[in-house]
C-alpha positions in Angstrom: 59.6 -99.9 24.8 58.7 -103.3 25.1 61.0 -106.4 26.2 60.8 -107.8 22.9 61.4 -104.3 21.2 64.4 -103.9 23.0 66.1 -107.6 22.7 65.4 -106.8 19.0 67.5 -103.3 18.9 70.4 -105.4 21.0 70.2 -108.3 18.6 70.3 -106.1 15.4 73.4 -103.7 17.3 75.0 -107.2 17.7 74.6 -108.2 14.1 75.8 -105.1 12.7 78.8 -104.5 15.0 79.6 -108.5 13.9 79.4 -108.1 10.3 81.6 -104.3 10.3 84.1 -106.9 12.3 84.0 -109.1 9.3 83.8 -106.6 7.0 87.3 -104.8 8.3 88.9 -108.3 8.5 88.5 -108.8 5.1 89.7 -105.2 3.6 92.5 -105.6 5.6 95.0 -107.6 3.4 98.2 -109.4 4.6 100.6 -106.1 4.5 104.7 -105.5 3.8 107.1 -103.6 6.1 106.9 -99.4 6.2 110.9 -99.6 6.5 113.4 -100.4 3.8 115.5 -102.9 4.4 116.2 -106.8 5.5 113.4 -108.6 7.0 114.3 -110.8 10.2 112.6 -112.8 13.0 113.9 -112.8 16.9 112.5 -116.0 18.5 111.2 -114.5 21.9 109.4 -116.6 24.5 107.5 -118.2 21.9 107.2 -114.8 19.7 108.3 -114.4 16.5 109.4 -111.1 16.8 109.9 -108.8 13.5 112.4 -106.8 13.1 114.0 -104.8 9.9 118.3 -104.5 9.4 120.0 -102.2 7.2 123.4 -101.0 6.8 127.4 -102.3 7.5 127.4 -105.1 10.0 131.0 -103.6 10.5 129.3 -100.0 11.4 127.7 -99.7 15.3 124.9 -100.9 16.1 121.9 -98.9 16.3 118.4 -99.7 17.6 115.5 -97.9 17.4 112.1 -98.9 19.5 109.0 -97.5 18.5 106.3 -95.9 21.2 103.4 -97.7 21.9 99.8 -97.2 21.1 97.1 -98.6 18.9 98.8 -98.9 15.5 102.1 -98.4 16.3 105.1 -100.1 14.7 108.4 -99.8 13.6 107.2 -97.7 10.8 107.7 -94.4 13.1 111.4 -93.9 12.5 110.2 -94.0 8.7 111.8 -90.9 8.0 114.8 -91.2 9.6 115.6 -95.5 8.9 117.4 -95.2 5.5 119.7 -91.9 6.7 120.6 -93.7 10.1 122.1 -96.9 8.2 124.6 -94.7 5.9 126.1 -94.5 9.6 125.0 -97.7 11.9 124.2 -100.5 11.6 120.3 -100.2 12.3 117.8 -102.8 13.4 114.2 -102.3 14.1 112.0 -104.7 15.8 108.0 -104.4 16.3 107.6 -105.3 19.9 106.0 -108.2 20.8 102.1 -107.7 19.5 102.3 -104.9 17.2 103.2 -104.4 13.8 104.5 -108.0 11.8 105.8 -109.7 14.9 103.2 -111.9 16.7 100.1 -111.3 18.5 98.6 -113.7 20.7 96.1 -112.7 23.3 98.1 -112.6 26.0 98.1 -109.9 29.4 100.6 -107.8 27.7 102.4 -105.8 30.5 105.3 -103.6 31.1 107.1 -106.4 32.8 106.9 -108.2 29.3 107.5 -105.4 26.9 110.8 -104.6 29.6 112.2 -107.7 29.6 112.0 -108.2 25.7 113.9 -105.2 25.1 116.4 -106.5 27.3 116.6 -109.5 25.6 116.5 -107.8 22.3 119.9 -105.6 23.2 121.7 -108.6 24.5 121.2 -110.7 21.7 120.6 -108.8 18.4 123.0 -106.2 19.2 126.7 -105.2 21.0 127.2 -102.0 22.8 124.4 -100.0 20.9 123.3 -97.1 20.9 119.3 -97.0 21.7 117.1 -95.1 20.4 113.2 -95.0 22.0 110.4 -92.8 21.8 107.9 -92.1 24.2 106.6 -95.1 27.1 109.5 -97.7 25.5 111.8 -95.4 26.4 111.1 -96.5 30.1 111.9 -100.1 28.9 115.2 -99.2 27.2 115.9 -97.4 30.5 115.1 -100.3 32.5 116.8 -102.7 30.0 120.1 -100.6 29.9 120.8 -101.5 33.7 121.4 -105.0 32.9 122.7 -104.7 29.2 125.5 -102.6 27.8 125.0 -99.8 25.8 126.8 -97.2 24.4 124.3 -94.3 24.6 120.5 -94.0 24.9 118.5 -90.8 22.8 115.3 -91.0 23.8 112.3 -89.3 22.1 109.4 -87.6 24.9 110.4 -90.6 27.4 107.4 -91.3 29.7 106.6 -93.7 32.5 102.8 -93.0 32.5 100.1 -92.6 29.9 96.7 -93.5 31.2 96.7 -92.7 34.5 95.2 -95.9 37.2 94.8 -99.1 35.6 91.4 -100.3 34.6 91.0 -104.0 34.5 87.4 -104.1 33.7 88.4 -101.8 30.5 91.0 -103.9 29.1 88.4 -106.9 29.3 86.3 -105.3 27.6 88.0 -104.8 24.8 89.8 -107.8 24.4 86.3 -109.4 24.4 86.0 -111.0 20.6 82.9 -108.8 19.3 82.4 -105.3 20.8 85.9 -105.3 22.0 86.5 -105.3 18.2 84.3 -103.1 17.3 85.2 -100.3 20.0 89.1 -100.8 18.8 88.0 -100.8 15.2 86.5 -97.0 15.8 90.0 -96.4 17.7 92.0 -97.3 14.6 89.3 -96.0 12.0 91.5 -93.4 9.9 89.0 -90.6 11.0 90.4 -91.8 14.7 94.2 -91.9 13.5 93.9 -88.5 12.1 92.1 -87.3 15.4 94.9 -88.4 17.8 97.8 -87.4 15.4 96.5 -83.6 14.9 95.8 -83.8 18.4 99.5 -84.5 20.2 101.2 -86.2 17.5 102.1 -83.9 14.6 102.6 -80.4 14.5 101.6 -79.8 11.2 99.3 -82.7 10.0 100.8 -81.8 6.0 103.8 -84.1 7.5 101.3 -87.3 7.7 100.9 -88.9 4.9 98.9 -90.9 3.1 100.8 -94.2 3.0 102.0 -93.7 6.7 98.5 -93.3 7.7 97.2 -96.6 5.3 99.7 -98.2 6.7 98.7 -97.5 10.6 95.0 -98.4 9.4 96.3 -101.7 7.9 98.8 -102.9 11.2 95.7 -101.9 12.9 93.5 -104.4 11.2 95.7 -107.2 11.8 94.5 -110.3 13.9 94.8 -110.0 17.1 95.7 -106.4 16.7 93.6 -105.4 19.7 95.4 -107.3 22.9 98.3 -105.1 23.4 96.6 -101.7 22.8 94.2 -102.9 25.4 96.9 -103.0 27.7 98.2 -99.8 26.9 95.0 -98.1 27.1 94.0 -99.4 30.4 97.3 -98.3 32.3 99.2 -101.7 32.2 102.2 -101.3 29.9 102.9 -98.2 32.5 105.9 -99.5 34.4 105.9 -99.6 38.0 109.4 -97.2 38.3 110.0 -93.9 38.4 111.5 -92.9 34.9 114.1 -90.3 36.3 115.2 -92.6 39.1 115.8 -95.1 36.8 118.0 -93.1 34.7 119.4 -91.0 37.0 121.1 -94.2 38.1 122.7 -95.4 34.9 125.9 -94.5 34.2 125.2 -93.9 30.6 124.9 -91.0 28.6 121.9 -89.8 28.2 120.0 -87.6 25.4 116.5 -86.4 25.3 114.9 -84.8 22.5 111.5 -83.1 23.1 109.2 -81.4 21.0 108.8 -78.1 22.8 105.4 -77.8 21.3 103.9 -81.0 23.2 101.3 -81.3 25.7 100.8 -84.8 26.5 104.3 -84.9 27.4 105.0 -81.4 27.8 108.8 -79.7 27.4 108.6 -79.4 31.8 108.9 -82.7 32.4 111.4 -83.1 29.7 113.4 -80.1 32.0 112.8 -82.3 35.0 114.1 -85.0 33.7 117.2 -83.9 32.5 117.8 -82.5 36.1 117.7 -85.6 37.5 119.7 -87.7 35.3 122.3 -84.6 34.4 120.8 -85.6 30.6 121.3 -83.2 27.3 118.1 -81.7 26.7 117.9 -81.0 22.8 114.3 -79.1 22.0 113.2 -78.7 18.6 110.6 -75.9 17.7 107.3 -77.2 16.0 107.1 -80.4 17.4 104.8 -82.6 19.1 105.6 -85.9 19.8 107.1 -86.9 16.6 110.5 -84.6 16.2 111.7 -87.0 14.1 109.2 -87.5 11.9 108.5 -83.8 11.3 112.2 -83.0 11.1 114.4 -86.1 10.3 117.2 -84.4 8.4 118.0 -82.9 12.1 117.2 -85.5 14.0 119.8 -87.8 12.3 122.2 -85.1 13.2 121.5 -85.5 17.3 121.7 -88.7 17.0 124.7 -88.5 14.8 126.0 -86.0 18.0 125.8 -83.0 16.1 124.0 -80.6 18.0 125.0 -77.3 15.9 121.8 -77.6 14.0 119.1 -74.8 12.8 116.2 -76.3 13.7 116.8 -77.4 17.0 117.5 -76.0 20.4 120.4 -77.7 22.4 119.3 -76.2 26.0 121.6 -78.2 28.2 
């Protein structure tokens, strides 16, 4: 093919990948929260940080951090927000680039996402108990050396998702135009779908159609793209080990695990609780999201009652 032949494909690939940009930008409308309840903002290091409240000031405090990956938000503990605040008093922030709270383009890191979670506890809260699912539940770990809490329950707790870190990835997608387009196909709905059936939900029927408009819409935000190319390139991975960490605290400790997961499979949850002389509750037909697919008993660990049906309290 000849020179010009070719500059003529790249120009046209250009064109279209810049117009499905603008195209996405403007389906995706300003959008409410997922979670019922009081709308707040945490001034952070020049974040507004979003963050949902419901129940009795009066009651504990309980606060629940969302996972991390590319359209994640405080919308995960959907299922589980309304039933939690009969008991606590239950606030939800969206870390710092996801969800409603800001997204600037920054180098998001573990560092960052660590130290506002520290921050968070200290000041939104008083001796709460701290809820986290999957790679935040490293930075609620971290945080809960230097911040009083009551008790931590943490959901498939990782300290490593992508393996070595790729620098020349995450500039690539935090590049304006195919950066875009490449986290546009990540977020596509076929893409959400993909991922969820794949180590998020154990049955799919338990995904539904607002959650996943919802993830499709935080995913279309601007600036949407920055902290997932952090995450996907092995930076928001924090540098220590998870069961030294909590091994260490002098807290007690729950994990829940869905014994059906293979990202995060139930061994390491084992391993963990070795090392940290955690409870280990295990709950049958469950991926990552136990308390998604089965809130009702979820609320009950949380709530300390482990004499449940659906669940397997194996330490």
């Amino acid at each position: 093919m000849k020179l010009r032949n070719l500059l003529g494909v790249a120009a046209g690939t250009v064109g279209l990948t810049a117009l499905a940009n603008r195209l996405l930008r403007r389906q995706s409308d300003p959008f409410e929260p997922f979670l019922a309840g009081d709308e707040r903002s945490y001034r952070w290091r020049g974040f507004d940080v979003s963050y949902v409240e419901a129940g009795d000031p009066e009651d504990p405090d309980l606060v629940l951090l969302h996972g991390v990956n590319a359209a994640a938000s405080n919308h995960e503990f959907h299922a589980v927000f309304s039933r939690l605040a009969e008991d606590y008093h239950v606030v939800a922030p969206d870390l710092p680039g996801f969800g409603h709270s800001d997204r600037p383009p920054l180098l998001y890191s573990a560092s960052l996402l660590t130290n506002f979670v520290r921050d968070f506890l200290a000041d939104e809260s008083e001796d709460p108990t701290v809820v986290a699912s999957s790679l935040t539940g490293s930075y609620a770990a971290l945080a809960a050396r230097d911040v009083p809490v009551e008790r931590l329950v943490l959901v498939a707790p990782t300290d490593s998702t992508m393996g070595s870190r790729r620098g020349w990835r995450r500039t690539l997608l935090r590049t304006p135009l195919l950066g875009q387009g490449i986290y546009n196909a990540i977020v596509s709905k076929y893409s959400l779908k993909h991922f969820h059936r794949d180590h998020g939900y154990y049955d799919l029927d338990n995904l539904t159609p607002a959650v996943l408009d919802y993830e499709w819409t935080t995913g279309h935000q601007p600036g949407a793209r920055f902290a997932p190319a952090s995450f996907v390139t092995g930076f928001l991975d924090p540098e220590e080990d998870l069961g030294v960490v909590l091994g260490e605290l002098d807290v007690p400790i729950t994990l829940v695990w869905g014994r059906d997961a293979d990202i995060s499979p139930l061994e390491n949850g084992r391993e963990l609780a070795d090392e940290a002389d955690a409870r280990l509750v295990v709950f049958d037909e469950s991926l990552l999201l136990p308390h998604v697919e089965h809130p009702d008993q979820f609320v009950d660990v949380v709530r300390e009652a482990y004499d449940i049906p659906s669940a397997t309290e194996s330490r």
